[in-house]
Residue, then its C-alpha position, 0 to 999 in steps of 0.5 A: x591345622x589352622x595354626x600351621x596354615x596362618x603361620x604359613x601364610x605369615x611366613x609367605x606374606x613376610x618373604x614378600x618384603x625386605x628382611x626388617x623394611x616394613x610389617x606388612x601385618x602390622x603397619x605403620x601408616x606414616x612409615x607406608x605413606x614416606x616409603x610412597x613417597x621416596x619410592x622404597x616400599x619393597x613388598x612384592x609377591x614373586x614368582x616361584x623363578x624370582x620374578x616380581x609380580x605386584x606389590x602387597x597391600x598391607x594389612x590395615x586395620x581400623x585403627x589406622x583409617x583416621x590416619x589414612x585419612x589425615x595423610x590423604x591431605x598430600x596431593x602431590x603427584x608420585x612418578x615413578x609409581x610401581x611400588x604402589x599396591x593395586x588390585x592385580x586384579x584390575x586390567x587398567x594402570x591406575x596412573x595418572x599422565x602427567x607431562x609425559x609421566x605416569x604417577x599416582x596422586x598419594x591423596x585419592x590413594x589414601x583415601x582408597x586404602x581407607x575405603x578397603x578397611x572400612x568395606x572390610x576388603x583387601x581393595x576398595x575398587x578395582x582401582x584407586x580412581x575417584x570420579x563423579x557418577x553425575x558427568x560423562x565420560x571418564x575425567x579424573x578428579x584434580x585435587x581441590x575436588x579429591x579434597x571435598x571428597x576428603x572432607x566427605x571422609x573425616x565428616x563420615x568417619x567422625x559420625x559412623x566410623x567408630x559405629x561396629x555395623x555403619x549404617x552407610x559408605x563415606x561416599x554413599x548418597x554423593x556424586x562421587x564412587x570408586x573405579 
């Protein structure tokens, strides 16, 4: 019974994605990142009459946390962004407005994805937004700082990240969370 249910869930997850495009159960991060980036990641969960509902996270893995976080070096700014896979259970767009534009900067991304594996959760937060616990308001962070922040990452994970129970989050003990 468990056999027949993940292989349902397999065949459910599959149909999501165009026939050959992309593994959602086995990824390959670069491949991700280029299909952000050119706007063709095509793995959308449907109603049952056909209509698009939201893109599908894949499933990444530790192994693929050390790329996550080499890739997140890209900060340039992606429009249009509907491709990307956020919470669906957020009620906030997680764009940034840019001239007029909305778009997701692809290193705070990253570097969100990464958060998810290493939390052990499809999402790391509700949405893919770093922003400083020690100021008011709520001011997105621009790239130099989203590089700190970067740096925080690879320093975490060369000292914990192979650890099977890290004694902390990358970001524990900073001035820096998730939204």
């Amino acid at each position: 019974m468990k056999t027949l249910l993940t292989l349902c869930l397999f065949s459910a997850m599959c149909l999501g994605c165009e026939r050959g495009s992309f593994n959602l159960n086995n990824p390959d991060v670069e491949e991700f990142v280029m299909q952000l980036k050119n706007g063709t990641y095509q793995c959308y969960e449907w109603t049952e009459e056909g209509e698009r509902l939201w893109a599908i996270m894949p499933a990444f893995s530790k192994k693929d946390v050390p790329e996550l976080i080499s890739l997140s070096e890209d900060t340039e700014l992606i429009t249009p962004c509907d491709h990307f896979p956020v919470n669906p259970m957020s009620s906030m767009y997680p764009f940034r407005i840019v001239n007029g534009e909305e778009c997701i900067m692809l290193g705070e991304y990253l570097l969100w994805c990464a958060e998810a594996v290493i939390e052990g959760r499809d999402f790391a937060s509700l949405n893919p937004v770093l922003r400083r616990t020690d100021s008011s308001g709520d001011q997105r962070l621009e790239a130099a700082e989203i590089m700190v922040v970067r740096k925080i990452y690879q320093e975490w994970w060369n000292e914990q990240g192979q650890q099977a129970e890290p004694a902390r989050l990358p970001l524990t003990g900073t001035v820096y969370s998730w939204r």
